[in-house]
ZAMARGU-4260 file (C-alpha; in steps of 0.2 Angstrom, whole numbers, plus 5000, padded with zeros to 4 digits):
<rodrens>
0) 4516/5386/5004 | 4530/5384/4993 | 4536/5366/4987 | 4554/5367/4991 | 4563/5373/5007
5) 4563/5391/5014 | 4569/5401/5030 | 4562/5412/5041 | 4548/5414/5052 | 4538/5405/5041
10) 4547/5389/5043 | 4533/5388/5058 | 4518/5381/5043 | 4531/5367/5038 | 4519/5353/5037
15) 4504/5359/5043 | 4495/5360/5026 | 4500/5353/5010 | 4512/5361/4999 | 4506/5372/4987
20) 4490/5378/4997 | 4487/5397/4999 | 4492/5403/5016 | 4488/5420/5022 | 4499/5429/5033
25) 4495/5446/5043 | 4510/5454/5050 | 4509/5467/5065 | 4525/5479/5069 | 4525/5483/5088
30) 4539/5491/5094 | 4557/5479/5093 | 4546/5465/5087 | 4534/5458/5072 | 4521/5446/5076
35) 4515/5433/5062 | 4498/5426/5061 | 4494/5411/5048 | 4476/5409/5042 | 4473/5393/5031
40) 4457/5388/5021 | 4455/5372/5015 | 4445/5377/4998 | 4446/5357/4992 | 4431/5355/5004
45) 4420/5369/4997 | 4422/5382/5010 | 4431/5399/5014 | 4432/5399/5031 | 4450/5404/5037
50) 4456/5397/5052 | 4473/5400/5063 | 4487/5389/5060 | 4502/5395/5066 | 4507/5411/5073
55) 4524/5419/5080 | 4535/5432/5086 | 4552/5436/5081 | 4563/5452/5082 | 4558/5466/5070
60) 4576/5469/5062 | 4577/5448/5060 | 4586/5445/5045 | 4584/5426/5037
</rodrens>
């Protein structure tokens, strides 16, 4: 997470974890859309279990 401000479909993690975590994103292209899919560990406690945090979907040819 970066510790300024940003645009784009990532916009959707703003204040779920603290900045300057490590979010993963997977991106799936189907058709006229992309779908987002945010997992978050919290590493702080000892584990690496990813979880969901966010998701979304927003046109393919998007521009932020």
């Amino acid at each position: 997470m970066p510790y300024g401000g940003f645009f784009g479909p990532q916009e959707a993690l703003s204040g779920l974890v603290p900045a300057g975590s490590f979010i993963e994103e997977w991106r799936y292209d189907m058709k006229d859309e992309a779908t987002y899919v945010w997992f978050y560990a919290d590493t702080a406690t000892g584990t690496d279990v990813r979880r969901v945090i966010a998701t979304a979907i927003v046109p393919k040819d998007a521009i932020y």
